[in-house]
C-alpha positions as CSV (number, residue, x, y, z in Angstrom):
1,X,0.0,0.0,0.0
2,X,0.8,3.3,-0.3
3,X,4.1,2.0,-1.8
4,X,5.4,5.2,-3.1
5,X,6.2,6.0,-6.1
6,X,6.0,9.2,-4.8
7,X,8.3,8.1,-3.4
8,X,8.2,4.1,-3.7
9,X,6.8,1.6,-1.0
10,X,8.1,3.3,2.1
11,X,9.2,1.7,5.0
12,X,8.5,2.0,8.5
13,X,11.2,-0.4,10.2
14,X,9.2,-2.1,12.8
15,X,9.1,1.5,14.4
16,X,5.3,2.3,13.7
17,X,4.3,1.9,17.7
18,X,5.5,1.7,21.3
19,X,4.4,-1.0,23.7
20,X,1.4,-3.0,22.3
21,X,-1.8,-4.0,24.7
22,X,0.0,-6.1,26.8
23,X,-0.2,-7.0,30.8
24,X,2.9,-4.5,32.1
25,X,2.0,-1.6,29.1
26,X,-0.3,0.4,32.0
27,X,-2.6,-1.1,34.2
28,X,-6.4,-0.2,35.1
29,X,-9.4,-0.2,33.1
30,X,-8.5,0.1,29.1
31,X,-9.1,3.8,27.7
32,X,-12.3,4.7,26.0
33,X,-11.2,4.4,22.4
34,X,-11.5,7.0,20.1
35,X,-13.8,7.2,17.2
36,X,-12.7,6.5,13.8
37,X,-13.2,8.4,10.9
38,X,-14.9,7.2,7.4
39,X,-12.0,6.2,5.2
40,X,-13.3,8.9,2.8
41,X,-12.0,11.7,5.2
42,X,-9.6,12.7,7.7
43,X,-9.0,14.3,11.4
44,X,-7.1,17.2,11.4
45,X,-9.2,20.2,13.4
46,X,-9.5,21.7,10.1
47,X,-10.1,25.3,9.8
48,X,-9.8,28.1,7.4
49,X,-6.6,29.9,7.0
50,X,-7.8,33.3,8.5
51,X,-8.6,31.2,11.8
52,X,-4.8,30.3,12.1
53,X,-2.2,32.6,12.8
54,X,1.0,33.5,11.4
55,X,3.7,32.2,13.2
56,X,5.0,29.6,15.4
57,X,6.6,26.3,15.4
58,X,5.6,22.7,14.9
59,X,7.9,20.3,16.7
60,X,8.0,16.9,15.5
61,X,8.8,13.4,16.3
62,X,11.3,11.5,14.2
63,X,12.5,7.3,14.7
64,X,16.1,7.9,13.2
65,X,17.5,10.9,11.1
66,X,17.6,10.6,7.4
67,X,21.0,9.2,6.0
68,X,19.5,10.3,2.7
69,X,17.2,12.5,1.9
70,X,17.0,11.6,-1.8
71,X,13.4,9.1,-1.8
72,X,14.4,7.6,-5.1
73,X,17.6,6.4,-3.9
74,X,17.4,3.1,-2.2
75,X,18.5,3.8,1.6
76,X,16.1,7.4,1.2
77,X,13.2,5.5,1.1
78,X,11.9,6.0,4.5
79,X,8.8,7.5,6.0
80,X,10.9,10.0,8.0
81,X,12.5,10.9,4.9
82,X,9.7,11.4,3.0
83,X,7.7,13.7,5.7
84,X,10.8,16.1,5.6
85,X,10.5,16.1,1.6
86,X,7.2,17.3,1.6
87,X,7.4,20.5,3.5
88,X,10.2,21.3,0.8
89,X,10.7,19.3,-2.4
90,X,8.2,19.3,-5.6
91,X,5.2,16.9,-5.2
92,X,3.3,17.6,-8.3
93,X,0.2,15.6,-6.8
94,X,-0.9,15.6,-3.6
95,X,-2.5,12.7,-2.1
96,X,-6.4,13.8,-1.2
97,X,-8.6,12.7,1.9
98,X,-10.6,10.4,-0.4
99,X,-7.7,8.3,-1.4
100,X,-7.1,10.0,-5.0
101,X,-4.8,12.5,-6.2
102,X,-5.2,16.3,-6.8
103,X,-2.9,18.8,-9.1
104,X,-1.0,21.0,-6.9
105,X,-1.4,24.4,-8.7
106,X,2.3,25.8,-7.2
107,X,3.8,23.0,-9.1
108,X,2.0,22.5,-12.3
109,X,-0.5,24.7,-13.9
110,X,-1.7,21.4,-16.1
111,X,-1.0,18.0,-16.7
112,X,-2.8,16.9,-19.6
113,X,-3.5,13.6,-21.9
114,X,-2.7,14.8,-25.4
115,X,-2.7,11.4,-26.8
116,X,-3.5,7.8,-25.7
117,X,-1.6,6.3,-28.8
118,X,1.0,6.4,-27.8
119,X,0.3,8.0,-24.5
120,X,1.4,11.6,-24.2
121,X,1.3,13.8,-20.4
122,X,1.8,17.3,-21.2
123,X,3.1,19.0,-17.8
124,X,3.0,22.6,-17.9
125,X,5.2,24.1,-15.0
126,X,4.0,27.1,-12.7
127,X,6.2,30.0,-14.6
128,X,7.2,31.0,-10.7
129,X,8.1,27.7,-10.0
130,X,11.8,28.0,-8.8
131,X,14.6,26.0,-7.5
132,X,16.7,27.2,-4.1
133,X,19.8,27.6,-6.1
134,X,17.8,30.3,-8.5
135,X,17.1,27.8,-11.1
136,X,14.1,27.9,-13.1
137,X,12.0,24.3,-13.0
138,X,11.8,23.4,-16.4
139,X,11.7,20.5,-18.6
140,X,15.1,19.3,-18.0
141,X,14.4,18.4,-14.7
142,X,11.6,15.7,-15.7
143,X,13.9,14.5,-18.4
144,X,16.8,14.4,-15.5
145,X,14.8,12.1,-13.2
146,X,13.7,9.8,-16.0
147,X,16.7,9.3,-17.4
148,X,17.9,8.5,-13.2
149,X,14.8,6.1,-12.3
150,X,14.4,4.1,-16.2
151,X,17.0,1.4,-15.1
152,X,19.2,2.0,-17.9
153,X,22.2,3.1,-15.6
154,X,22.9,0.6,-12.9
155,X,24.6,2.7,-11.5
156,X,21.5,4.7,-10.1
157,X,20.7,3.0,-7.1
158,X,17.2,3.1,-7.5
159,X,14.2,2.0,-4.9
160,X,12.4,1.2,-7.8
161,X,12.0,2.0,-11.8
162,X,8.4,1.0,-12.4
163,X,6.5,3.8,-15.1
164,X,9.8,5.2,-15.4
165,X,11.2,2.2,-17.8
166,X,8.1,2.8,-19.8
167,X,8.9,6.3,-21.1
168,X,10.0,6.6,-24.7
169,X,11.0,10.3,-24.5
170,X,10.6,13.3,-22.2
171,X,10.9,16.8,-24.6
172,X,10.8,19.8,-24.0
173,X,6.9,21.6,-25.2
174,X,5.9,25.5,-26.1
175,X,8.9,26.3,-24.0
176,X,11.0,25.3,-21.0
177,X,8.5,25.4,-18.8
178,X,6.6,22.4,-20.4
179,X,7.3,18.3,-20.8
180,X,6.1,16.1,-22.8
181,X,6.6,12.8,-21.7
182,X,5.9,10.4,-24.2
183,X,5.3,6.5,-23.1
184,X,6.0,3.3,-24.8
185,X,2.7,1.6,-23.8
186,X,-0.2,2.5,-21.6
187,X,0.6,3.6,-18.1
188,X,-2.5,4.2,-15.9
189,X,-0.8,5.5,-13.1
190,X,1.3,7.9,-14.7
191,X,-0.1,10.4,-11.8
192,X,2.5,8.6,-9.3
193,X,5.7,9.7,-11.6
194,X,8.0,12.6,-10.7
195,X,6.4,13.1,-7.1
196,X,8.4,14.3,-5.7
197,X,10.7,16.0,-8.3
198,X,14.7,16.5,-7.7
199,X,16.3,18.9,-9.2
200,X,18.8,17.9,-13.1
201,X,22.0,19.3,-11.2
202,X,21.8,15.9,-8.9
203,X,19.5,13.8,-11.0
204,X,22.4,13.8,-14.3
205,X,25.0,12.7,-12.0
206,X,24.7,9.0,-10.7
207,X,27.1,10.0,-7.7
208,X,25.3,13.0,-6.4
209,X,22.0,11.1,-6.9
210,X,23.6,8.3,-4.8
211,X,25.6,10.5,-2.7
212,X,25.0,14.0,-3.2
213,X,21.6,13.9,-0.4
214,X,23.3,12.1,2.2
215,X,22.9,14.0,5.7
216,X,21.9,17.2,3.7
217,X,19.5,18.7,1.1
218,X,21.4,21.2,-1.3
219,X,18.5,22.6,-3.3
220,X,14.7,22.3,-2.4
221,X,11.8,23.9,-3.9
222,X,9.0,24.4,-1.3
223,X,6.9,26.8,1.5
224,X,9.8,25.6,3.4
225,X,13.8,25.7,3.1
226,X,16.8,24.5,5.0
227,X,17.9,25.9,8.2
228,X,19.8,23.2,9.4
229,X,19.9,19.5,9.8
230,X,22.3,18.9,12.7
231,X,23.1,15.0,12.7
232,X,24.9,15.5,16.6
233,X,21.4,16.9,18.1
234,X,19.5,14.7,15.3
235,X,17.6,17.6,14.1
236,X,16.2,18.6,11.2
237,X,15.1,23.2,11.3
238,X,12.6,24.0,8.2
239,X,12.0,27.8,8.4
240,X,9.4,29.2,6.1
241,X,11.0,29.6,2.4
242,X,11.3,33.6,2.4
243,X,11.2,32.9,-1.9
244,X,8.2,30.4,-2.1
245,X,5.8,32.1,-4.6
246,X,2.7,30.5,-3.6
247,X,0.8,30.7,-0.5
248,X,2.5,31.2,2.7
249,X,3.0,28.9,5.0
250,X,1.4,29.8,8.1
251,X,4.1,28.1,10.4
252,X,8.2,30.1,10.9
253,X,9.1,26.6,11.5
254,X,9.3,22.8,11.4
255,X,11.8,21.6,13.7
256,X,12.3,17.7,13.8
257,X,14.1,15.5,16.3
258,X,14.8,12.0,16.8
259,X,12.7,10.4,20.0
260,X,12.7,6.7,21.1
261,X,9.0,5.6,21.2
262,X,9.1,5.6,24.5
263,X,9.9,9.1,25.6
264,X,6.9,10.4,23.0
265,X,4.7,10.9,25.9
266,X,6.7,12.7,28.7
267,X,8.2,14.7,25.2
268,X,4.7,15.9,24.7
269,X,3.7,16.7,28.3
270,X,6.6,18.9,28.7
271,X,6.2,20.9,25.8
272,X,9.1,19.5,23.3
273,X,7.0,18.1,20.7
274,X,3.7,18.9,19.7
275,X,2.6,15.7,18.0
276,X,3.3,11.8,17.9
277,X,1.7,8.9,16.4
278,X,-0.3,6.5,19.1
279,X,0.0,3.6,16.6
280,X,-0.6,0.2,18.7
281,X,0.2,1.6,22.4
282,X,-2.7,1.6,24.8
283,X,-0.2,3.5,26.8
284,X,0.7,6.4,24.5
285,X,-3.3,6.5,24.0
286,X,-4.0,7.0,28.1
287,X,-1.0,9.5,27.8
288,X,-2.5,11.6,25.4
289,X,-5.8,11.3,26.9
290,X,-4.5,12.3,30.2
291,X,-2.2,15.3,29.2
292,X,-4.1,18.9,29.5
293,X,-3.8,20.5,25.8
294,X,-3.8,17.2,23.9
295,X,-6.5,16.0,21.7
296,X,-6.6,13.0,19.9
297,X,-7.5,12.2,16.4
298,X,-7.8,9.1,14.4
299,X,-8.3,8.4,10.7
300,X,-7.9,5.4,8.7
301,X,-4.2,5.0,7.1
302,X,-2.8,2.9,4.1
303,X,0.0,1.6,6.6
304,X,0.0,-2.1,7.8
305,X,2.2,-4.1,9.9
306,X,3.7,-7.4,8.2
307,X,6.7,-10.1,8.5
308,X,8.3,-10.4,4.9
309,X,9.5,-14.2,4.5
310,X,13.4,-14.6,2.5
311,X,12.7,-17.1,-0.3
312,X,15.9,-16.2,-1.7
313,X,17.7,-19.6,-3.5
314,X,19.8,-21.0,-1.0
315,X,17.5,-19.7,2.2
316,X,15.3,-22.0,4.7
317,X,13.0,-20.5,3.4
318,X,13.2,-20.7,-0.1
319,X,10.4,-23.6,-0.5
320,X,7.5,-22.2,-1.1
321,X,5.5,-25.1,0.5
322,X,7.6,-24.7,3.5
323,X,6.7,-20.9,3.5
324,X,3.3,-22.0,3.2
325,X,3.2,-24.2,6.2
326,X,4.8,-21.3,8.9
327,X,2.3,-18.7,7.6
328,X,-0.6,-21.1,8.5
329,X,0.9,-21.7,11.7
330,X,1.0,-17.4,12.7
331,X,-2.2,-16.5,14.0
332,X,-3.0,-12.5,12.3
333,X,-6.4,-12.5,14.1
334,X,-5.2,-13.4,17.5
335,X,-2.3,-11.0,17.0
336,X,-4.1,-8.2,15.9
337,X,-6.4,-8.1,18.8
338,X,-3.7,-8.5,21.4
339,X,-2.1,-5.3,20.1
340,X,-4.5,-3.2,18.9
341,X,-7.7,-4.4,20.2
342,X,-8.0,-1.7,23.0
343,X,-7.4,1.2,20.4
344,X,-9.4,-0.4,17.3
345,X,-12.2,-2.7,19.1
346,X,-13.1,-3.7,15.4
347,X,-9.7,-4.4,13.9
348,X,-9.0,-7.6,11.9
349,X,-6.4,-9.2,10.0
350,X,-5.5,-8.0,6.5
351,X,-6.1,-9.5,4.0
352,X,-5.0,-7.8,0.9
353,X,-1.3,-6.5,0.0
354,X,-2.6,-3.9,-2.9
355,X,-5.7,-2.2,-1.7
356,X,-6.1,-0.5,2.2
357,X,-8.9,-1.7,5.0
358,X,-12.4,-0.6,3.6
359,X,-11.2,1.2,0.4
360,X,-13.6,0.7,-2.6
361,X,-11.6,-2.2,-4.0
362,X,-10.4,-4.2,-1.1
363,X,-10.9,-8.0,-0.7
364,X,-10.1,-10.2,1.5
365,X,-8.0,-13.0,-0.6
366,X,-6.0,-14.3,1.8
367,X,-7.8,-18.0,2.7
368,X,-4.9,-19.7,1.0
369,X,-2.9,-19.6,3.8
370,X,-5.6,-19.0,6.6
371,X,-4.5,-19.6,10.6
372,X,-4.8,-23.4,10.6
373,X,-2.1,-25.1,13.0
374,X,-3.7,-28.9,12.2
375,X,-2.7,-28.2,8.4
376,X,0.5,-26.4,9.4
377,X,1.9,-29.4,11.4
378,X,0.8,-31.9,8.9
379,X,2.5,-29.7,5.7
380,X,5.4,-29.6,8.0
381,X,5.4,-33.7,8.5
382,X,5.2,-33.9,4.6
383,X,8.1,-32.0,3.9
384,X,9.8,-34.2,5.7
385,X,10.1,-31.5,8.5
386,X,9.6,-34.5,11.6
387,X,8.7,-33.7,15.0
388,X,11.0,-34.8,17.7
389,X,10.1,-33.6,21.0
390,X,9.7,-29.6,21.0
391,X,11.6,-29.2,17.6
392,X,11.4,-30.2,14.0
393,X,14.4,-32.2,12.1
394,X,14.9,-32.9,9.0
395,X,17.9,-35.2,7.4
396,X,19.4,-34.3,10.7
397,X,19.3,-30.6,10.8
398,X,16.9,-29.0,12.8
399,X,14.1,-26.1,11.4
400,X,15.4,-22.7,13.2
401,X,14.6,-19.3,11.6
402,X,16.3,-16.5,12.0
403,X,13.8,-13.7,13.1
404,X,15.8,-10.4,11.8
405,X,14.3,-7.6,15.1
406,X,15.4,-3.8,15.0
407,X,16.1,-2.9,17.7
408,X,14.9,-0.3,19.9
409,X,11.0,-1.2,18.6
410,X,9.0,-2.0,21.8
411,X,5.6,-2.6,18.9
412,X,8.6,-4.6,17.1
413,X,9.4,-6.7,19.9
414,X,5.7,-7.5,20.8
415,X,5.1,-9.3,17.1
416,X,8.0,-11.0,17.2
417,X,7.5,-12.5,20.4
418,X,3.5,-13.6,19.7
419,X,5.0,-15.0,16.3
420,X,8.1,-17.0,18.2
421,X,5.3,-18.6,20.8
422,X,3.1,-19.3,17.8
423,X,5.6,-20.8,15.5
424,X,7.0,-23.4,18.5
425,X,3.5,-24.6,19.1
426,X,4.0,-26.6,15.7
427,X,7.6,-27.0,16.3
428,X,9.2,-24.2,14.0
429,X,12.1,-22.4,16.2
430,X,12.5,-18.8,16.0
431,X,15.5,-17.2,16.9
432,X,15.2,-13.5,17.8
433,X,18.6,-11.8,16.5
434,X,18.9,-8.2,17.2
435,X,20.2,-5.1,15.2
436,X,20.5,-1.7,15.7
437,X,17.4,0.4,14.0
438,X,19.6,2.3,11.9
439,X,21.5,-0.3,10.6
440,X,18.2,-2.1,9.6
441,X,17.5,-0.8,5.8
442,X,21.1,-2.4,4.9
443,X,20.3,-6.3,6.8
444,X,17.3,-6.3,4.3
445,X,18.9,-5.3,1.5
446,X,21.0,-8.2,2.0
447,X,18.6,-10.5,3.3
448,X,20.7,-11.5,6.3
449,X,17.2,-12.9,8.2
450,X,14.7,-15.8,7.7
451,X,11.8,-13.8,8.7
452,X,11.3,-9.8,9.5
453,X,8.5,-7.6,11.0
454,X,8.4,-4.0,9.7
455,X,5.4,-1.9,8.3
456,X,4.8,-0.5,4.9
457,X,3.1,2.3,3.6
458,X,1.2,2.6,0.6
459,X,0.4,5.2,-1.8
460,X,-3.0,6.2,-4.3
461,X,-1.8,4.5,-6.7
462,X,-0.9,1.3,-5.2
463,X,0.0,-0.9,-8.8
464,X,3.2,1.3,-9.7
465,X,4.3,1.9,-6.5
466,X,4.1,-1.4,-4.9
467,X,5.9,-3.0,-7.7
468,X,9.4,-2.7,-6.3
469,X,8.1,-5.1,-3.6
470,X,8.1,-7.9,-6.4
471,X,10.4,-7.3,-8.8
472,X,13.3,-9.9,-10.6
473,X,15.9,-9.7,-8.1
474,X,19.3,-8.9,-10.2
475,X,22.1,-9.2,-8.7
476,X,22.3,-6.8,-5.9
477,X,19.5,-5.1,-8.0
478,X,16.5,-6.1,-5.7
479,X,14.5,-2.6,-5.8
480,X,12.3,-3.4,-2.4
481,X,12.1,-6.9,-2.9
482,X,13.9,-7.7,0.0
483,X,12.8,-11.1,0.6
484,X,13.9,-12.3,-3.2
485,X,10.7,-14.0,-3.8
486,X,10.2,-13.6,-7.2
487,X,7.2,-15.1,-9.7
488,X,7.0,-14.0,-13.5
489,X,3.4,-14.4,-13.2
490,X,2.7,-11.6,-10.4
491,X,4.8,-9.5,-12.8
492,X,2.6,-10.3,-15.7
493,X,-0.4,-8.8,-14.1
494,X,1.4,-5.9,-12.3
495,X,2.6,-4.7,-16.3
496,X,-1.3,-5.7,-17.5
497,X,-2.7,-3.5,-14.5
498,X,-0.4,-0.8,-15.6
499,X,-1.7,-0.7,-19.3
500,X,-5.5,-1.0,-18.0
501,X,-6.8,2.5,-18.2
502,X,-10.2,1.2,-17.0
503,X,-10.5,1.9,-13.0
504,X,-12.8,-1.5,-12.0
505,X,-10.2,-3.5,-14.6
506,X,-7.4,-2.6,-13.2
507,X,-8.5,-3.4,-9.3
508,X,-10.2,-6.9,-10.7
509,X,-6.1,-7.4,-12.1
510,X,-4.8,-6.4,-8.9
511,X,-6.6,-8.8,-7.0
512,X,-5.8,-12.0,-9.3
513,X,-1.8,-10.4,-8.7
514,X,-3.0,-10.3,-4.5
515,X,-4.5,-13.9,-4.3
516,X,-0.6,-15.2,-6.6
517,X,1.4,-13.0,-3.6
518,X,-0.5,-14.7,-1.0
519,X,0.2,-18.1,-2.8
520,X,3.8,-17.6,-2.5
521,X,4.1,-16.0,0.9
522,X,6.2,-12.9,-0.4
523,X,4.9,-11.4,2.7
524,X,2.2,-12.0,5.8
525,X,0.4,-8.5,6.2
526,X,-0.6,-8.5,10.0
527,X,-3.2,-5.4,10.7
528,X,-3.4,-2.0,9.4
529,X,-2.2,0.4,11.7
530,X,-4.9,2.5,13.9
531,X,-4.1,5.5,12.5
532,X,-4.4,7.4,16.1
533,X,-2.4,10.3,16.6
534,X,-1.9,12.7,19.9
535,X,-1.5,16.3,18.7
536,X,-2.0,19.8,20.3
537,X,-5.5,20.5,20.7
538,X,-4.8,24.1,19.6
539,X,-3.3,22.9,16.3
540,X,-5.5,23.1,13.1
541,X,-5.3,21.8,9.4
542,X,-3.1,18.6,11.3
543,X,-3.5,15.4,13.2
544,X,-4.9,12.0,11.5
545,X,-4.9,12.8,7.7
546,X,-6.0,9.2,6.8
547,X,-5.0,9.1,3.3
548,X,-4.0,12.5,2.4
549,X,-0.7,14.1,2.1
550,X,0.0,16.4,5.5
551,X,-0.8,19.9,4.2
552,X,2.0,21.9,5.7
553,X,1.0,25.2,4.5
554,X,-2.0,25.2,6.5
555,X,-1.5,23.9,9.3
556,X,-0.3,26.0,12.7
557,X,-1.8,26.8,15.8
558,X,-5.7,28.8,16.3
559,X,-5.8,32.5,16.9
């Protein structure tokens, strides 16, 4: 889900929540929870801009400080990352409350079909639109970041090159302020490209894209600009770009620093932060609820916990019958509830890895490998996989997985420790091997772990940016399929999806491509997250946005 294009599938390394609804995580009776929003809209106080006033900071949380703050680049693809980004790189389209995508008139004044054979976009550029180094944006910087994210140049380390590799040509229109970006085939999301934009002076160079963002932005093009990223304090200062020609900010500021989970509440209470996510902590929930000034909100997200499996050749894993089997044995129902039951009364499994929880096209297609512990054990006992005492052997070699935990992740801890008691109950061992949180992104590049809990986030246009998650592994060339499970046949309908311009087509494709990725295990989606947020009451235009894009312009504290 919300696998980014713009940017792709982000990842939320097992850092999503604190301390799930477990005996020791607070004690009395559980919190009244809030209500939830209809998917269709969001909870963010809003108000109009002349009940806001100028000024003022917004202080928020971050899990670990961007090592890159480039989203196309493989280790930028981060959730953190990308809510820097926003408040001051291009995004072309912004994601909307309903789950679509609207033209954001600062960016682009128009971005028209001209032809469907072959399909033609025609982006005309705001004439004010203007880099932080003085340059113009102009056609050249589209053509820049196709050429980057097309996979022609391996050495662009990419997250992922999906509608990219299916541009012919990106040309310059009327005049430098226009692109016309001519595709080889059909592309139906062709909304999700070049959001966000980077600028041709690090897109042309395959070092600086790689390189050139690490610990550092050097040109940006938003309502806010750099005033310093300080990687000793672990901050990140945004002060309201003095030379943005659209409508002002409201905010002076957005000041981000890195928090453990843990100290979110007692950050909040004493006036550091003005915002955290609740996620699937009953605690941060009674926090909030008991801290004067603090309101909480809650809207319905696109980001979902889940353990990605390593089928790569060579792995324990690798059999897909064997993958089969454990998944069987891991009980999402029973999991879900434990964590998130006191926050989300109502919350279930998931069951889809395209479409969000109650969106228009969601179904549940996951009954291929349904909780069932009878059929686990006697898959296991077929495969040869024997049971001797509390363990299974096979050919003398006993069935241990490695389950791959960042660490600190007190929500990441919690999963892993229902899924280790699970798996033993049909004799599968799970070994819990720690890593340091910021040393995660690289451990799944290289697949060093049997299984792994983390979350992902989806985007509106869940085909193109979700297909990094399953592409051909090349090499060292895995885009976001970390897990190296690879079937020509998901790909097949991923590429027909693409070319469907037909809305209810393209959903019925995606879910034939859902019920192949639940055949082969790629990876177990848990529950979507609660989307529950604490946030000061006297902020307006933020909190829960559900499936739109934070709107940082508006948003700052009421007269």
């Amino acid at each position: 889900m919300r696998f980014r294009h713009r940017p792709p599938a982000l990842l939320l390394a097992a850092l999503v929540a604190v301390c799930a609804a477990l005996a020791g995580c607070g004690g009395g009776e559980p919190p009244r929870p809030p209500t939830i929003p209809s998917a269709d809209r969001n909870d963010i106080n809003a108000k109009p801009r002349d009940l806001v006033r100028d000024g003022g900071e917004l202080r928020l949380p971050l899990t670990a400080l961007p090592d890159n703050f480039n989203v196309n680049q493989f280790s930028g693809s981060q959730v953190d990352t990308d809510s820097i980004a926003m408040a001051a790189l291009p995004y072309p389209f912004a994601a909307t409350a309903d789950g679509g995508l609207r033209l954001d008139p600062d960016y682009l004044t128009g971005a028209d079909i001209t032809s469907t054979a072959p399909l033609v976009i025609r982006y005309t550029i705001n004439p004010k639109a203007t880099w932080s180094d003085g340059t113009p944006i102009t056609w050249r910087d589209f053509e820049a970041q196709w050429r980057a994210l097309n996979g022609t140049n391996p050495a662009y380390q990419v997250v992922s090159s999906t509608g990219y590799a299916d541009i012919a040509s990106v040309e310059r229109g009327v005049d430098d302020r226009q692109a016309l970006v001519t595709f080889t085939e059909p592309f139906a999301e062709w909304k999700s490209l070049f959001t966000p934009l980077y600028p041709a002076s690090t897109n042309s160079d395959p070092g600086l894209f790689n390189a050139g963002w690490r610990d550092r932005m050097p040109v940006t093009a938003g309502p806010f600009a750099v005033e310093a990223i300080d990687p000793a304090a672990k901050t990140v200062t945004l002060r309201r770009n003095p030379a943005w020609w659209g409508t002002p900010a409201k905010l002076d500021r957005l000041v981000f620093r890195v928090y453990e989970r843990t100290a979110l509440a007692d950050a909040l209470a004493n006036n550091e932060i003005d915002f955290y996510k609740i996620g699937s902590s009953v605690d941060l929930l009674k926090r909030a609820q008991g801290t004067p000034g603090v309101a909480v909100r809650q809207s319905p997200e696109r980001t979902y916990n889940q353990i990605t499996f390593n089928g790569a050749p060579g792995a324990v894993l690798a059999d897909v019958k064997l993958r089969r089997a454990v998944a069987k044995a891991i009980d999402r129902t029973a999991l879900a509830k434990r964590l998130v039951g006191q926050i989300t009364p109502n919350v279930s499994e998931l069951g889809n890895h395209i479409f969000p929880f109650g969106s228009r096209y969601y179904r549940d297609n996951s009954d291929v490998v349904g909780y069932d512990p009878a059929d686990a054990n006697r898959e296991l006992d077929a495969l040869g996989w024997v049971r001797q005492g509390a363990v299974r052997v096979k050919d003398g070699q006993e069935l241990r997985l490695r389950l791959m935990e960042p660490s600190p992740s007190p929500i990441g801890e919690q999963i892993d420790r229902t899924v280790l008691e699970q798996l033993a109950q049909v004799g599968v061992t799970a070994v819990i091997e720690t890593v340091p949180v910021e040393q995660a992104a690289s451990r799944y590049k290289a697949g060093g772990f049997d299984l792994v809990s983390f979350a992902w986030q989806g985007t509106p246009t869940p085909f193109s940016s979700s297909g990094g998650l399953y592409a051909e592994p090349r090499g060292e060339d895995i885009q976001q399929n970390y897990g190296r499970i690879y079937s020509p046949e998901i790909t097949a309908l991923f590429d027909r999806g693409l070319r469907e311009l037909d809305d209810d087509k393209r959903a019925d494709i995606a879910n034939q491509a859902d019920r192949l990725i639940w055949r082969e295990v790629h990876h177990l989606p848990l529950y979507p997250s609660t989307g529950a947020v604490a946030v000061r009451s006297t902020l307006a235009n933020f909190g829960a946005p559900g499936y739109a894009d934070v709107d940082y312009i508006n948003a700052g504290y009421l007269k």
